[in-house]
GUPAMAR-724972 format. One record per residue (C-alpha): residue number from 0; x, y, z. Coordinates in Angstrom, 2 decimals, decimal comma. Layout:
GUPAMAR-724972
ROLUM  nr    east   north      up
ROLUM NUM       X       Y       Z
...
//
This chain:
GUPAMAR-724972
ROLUM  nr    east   north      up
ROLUM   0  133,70  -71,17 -113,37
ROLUM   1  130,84  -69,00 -113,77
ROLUM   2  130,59  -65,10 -113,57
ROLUM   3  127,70  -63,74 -112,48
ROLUM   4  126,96  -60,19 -114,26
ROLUM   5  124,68  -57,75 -112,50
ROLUM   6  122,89  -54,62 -114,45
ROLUM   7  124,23  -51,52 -112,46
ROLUM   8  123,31  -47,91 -113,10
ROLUM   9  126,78  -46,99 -113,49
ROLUM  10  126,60  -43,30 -113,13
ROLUM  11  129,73  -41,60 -114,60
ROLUM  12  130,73  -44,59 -117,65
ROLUM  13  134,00  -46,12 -116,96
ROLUM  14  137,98  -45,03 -118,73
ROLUM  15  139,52  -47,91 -120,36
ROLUM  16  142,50  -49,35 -118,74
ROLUM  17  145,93  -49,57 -121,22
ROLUM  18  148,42  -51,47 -118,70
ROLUM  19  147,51  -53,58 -116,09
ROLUM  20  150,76  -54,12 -113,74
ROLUM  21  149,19  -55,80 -110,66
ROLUM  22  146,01  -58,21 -109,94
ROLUM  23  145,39  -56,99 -106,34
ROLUM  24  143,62  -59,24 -103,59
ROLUM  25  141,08  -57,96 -101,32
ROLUM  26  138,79  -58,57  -98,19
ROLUM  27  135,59  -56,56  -98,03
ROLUM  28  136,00  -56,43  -93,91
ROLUM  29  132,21  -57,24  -93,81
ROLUM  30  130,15  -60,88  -93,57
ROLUM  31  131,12  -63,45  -95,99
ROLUM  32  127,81  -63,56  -97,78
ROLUM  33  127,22  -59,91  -97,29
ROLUM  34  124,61  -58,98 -100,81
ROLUM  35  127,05  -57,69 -103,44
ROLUM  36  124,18  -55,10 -103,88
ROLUM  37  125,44  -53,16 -100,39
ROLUM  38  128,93  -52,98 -101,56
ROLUM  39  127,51  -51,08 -104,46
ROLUM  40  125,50  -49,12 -102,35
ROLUM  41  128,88  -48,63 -100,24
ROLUM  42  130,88  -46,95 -102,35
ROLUM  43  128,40  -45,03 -104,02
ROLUM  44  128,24  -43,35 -100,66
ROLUM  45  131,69  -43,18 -100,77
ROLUM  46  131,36  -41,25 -104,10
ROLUM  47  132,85  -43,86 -106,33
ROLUM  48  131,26  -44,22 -109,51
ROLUM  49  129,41  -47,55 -108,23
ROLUM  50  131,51  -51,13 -107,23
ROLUM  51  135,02  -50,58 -107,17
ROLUM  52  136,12  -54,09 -107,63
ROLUM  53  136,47  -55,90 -110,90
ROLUM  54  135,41  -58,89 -109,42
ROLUM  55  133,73  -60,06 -105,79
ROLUM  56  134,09  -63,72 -104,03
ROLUM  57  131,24  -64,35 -102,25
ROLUM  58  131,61  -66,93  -99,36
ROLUM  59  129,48  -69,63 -101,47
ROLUM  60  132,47  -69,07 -104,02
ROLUM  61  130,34  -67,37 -106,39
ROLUM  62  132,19  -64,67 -108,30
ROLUM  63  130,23  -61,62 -109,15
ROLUM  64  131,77  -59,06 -112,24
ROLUM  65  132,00  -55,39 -110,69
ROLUM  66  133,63  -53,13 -113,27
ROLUM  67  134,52  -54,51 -116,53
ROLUM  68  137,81  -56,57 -116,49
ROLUM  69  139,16  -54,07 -119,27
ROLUM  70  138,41  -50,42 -117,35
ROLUM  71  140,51  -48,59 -114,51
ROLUM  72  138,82  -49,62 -111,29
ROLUM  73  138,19  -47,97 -107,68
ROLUM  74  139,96  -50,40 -105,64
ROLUM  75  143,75  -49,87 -104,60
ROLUM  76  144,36  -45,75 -104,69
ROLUM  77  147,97  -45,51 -106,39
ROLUM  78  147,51  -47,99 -108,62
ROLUM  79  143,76  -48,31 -109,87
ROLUM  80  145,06  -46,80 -113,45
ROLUM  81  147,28  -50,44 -113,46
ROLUM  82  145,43  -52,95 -111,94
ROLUM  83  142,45  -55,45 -111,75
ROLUM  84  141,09  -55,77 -107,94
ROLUM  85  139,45  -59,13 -106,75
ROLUM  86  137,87  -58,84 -103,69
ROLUM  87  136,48  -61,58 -101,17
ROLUM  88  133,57  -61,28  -98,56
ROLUM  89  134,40  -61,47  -95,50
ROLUM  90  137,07  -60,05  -92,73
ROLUM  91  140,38  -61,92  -92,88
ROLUM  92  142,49  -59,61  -90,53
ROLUM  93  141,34  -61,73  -87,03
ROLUM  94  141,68  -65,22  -88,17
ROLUM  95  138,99  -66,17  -89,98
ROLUM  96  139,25  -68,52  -92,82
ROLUM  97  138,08  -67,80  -96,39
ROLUM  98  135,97  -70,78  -97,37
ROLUM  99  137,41  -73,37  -99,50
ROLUM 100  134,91  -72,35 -102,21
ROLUM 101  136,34  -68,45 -101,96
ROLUM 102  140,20  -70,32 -101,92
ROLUM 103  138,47  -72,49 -105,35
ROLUM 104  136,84  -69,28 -107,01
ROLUM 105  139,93  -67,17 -106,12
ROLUM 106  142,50  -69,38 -107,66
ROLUM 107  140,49  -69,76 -110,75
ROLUM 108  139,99  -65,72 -111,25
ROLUM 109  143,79  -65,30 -110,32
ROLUM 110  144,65  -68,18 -113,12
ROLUM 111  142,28  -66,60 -115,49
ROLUM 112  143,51  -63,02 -114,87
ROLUM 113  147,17  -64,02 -115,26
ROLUM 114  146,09  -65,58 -118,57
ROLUM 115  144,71  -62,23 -119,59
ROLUM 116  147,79  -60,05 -118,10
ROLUM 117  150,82  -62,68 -117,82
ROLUM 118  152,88  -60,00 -116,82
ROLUM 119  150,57  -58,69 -114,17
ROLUM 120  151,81  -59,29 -110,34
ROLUM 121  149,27  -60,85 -107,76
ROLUM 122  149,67  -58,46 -104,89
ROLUM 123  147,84  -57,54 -101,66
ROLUM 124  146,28  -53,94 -101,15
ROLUM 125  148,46  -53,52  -98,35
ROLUM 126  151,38  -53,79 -100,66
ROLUM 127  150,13  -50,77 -102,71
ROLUM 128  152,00  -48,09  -99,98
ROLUM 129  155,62  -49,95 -100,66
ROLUM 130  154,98  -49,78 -104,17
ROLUM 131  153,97  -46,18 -104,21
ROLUM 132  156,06  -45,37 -101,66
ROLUM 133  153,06  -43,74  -99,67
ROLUM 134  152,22  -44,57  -96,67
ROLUM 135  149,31  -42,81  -96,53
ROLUM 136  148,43  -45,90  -98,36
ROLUM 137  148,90  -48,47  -96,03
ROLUM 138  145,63  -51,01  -95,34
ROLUM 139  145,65  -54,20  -93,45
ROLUM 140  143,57  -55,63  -96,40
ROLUM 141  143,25  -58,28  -97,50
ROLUM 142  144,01  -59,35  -93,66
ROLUM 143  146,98  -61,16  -92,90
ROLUM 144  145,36  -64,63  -92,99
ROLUM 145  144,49  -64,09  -96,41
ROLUM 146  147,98  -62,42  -97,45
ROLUM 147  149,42  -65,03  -95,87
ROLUM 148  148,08  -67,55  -98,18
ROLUM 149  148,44  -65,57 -101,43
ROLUM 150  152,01  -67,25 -102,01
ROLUM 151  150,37  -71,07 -102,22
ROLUM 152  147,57  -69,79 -105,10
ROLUM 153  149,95  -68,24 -107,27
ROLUM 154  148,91  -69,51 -110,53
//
């Protein structure tokens, strides 16, 4: 598959990433082809230093870079210093489906991510406050439909 890699102005340069213990899964909680360009905007008015997510799935399946595979992302707080952070347009939580291009882009990235990090573990952000044991933490993302799924696309 093909990445698409945008030019950002990323404001603050990035810290390299040494481990990477988890490849964490997602759901933007807005419109499946939402323009990756607002999620930028997003969390820059969060005050992240630009897109937190290494990669996004957009509902065509096209899969746009964020961050650099290789850097500490903005994604998962607790374990952004570990992990990689895939995230898919759209809002999973109510029942709606990804589209079988997102389920084809994601199991590709999650394949080629393994292949990077064999040892990583494909988690759900809403997993992130067992293994920190914070529950300030806790998210419903990446939406149960999509969580619920993550077990059948294991690489």
């Amino acid at each position: 598959m093909n990445i698409i890699k945008k030019e950002w102005p990323w404001p603050n340069g990035f810290i390299n990433r040494s481990l990477t213990q988890y490849i964490v899964v997602h759901h933007t909680a807005g419109p499946q082809m939402q323009d990756v360009d607002r999620i930028w905007d997003e969390h820059i008015n969060a005050g992240y230093n630009g897109i937190g997510y290494h990669r996004v799935i957009k509902g065509d399946g096209t899969i746009v870079q964020g961050r650099p595979d290789d850097v500490i992302g903005a994604h998962a707080l607790g374990v952004n210093s570990c992990s990689v952070g895939i995230s898919l347009e759209g809002n999973f939580q109510d029942g709606d489906m990804p589209t079988d291009a997102q389920i084809a882009a994601l199991k590709w990235c999650l394949a080629d991510y393994k292949a990077m990090y064999p040892d990583a573990e494909i988690i759900g952000h809403c997993d992130v406050a067992g293994i920190t044991d914070r529950s300030d933490y806790a998210t419903a993302c990446p939406g149960d439909t999509l969580y619920n799924m993550l077990p059948d696309l294991q690489p």
